[in-house]
C-alpha positions, 0 to 999 in steps of 0.5 A: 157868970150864971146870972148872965148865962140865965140872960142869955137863955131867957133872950135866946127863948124870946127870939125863938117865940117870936121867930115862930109867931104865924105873921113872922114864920109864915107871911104867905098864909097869915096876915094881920087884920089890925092890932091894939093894946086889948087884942090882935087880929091875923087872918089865915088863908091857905089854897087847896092842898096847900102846907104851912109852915111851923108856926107858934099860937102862943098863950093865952089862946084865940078865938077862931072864926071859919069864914069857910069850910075847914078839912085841915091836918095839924102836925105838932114838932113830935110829928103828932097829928090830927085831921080837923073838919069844921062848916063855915061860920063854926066859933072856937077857942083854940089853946096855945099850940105850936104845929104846921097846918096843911089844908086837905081840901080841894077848896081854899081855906080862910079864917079868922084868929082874934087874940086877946091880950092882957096888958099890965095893970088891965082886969080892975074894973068887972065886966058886968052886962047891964039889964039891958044887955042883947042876950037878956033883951032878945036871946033869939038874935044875940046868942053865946056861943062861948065864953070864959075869962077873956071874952063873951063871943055872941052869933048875931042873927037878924031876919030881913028887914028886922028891927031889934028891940032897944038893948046895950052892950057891955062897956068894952071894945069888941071885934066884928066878923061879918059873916054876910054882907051889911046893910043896916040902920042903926038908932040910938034911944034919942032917935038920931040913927047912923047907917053902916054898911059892910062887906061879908068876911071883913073884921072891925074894932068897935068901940063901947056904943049907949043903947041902941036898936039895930035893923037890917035893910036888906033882903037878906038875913045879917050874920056876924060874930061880935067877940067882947074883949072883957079886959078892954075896959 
């Protein structure tokens, strides 16, 4: 009888968790971006003075990514709060919570949550930048802006009409959020270039790239957040 009692609860808390998750406790704010085995994606968008409902950020935490200004007040079930401010384009890494978020401002509020997961049997092989790698080669464009034992997140920068020097990335899948619009020439060490072209605040997985250079065609700087999963490998 207490073995099936213990099944009881044990299911009771896995519907419970899931009933809190954002995508299922509050569609009208969250939605998903894409998903796969090494990550998921949900955006969060809320209108002036607009209130969530309680929802659960469960473990082992997200990276966030403000694709505006943030004046939110996070109340947790104890009714605890705290009034957060944020700039566009801010990075954090945000611990497992659960709470109700209300936007303060006079403004809409929109960003990006990007959740790394640890499948069973990932974290054999060791993330190991080469020599190569953008943050050895050219610092001033590819800067960390943090990192710890489930991602390496890099602010990516390039001047108008800037070409980059010759570098690698990690052999791992990534997340782009493109904080300007792209346009961009991309060439790979034996020549052969492919262009890509994106609008600002939209989200992608890339796959590992070989050595390349990348320059930008625009008139204007190009801005994105590149965050490398460390157990997608």
């Amino acid at each position: 009888m207490r073995g099936f009692c213990m099944v009881l609860f044990a299911a009771w808390r896995i519907a419970s968790a899931q009933s809190l998750d954002p995508l299922a406790a509050d569609p009208q704010h969250y939605r998903l971006e894409f998903e796969n085995q090494w990550v998921r994606v949900i955006r969060e968008q809320m209108k002036p003075h607009e209130t969530m409902a309680m929802h659960q950020h469960s473990g082992p935490g997200a990276v966030i990514v403000l694709l505006t200004d943030r004046y939110n007040r996070l109340t947790a079930p104890d009714g605890t709060s705290q009034e957060l401010r944020n700039r566009t384009g801010e990075i954090m890494w945000s611990l497992p919570s659960t709470h109700r978020s209300e936007n303060l401002s006079d403004a809409a509020f929109e960003g990006v949550q990007i959740e790394p997961r640890r499948p069973a049997g990932a974290g054999g092989a060791k993330f190991a930048p080469d020599q190569l790698d953008a943050t050895i080669v050219d610092p001033e464009h590819y800067h960390v802006e943090l990192e710890n034992e489930y991602v390496r997140v890099l602010r990516v920068t390039i001047g108008p009409h800037e070409k980059l020097r010759l570098h690698t990335h990690p052999d791992t899948g990534a997340v782009l959020v493109h904080l300007s619009d792209q346009n961009m020439r991309l060439t790979l060490k034996d020549g052969t270039t492919r262009l890509t072209k994106y609008a600002a605040r939209q989200v992608r997985w890339v796959e590992p790239a070989t050595a390349h250079q990348d320059e930008n065609l625009s008139d204007a700087p190009l801005r994105f957040v590149r965050i490398e999963l460390k157990l997608a490998r």
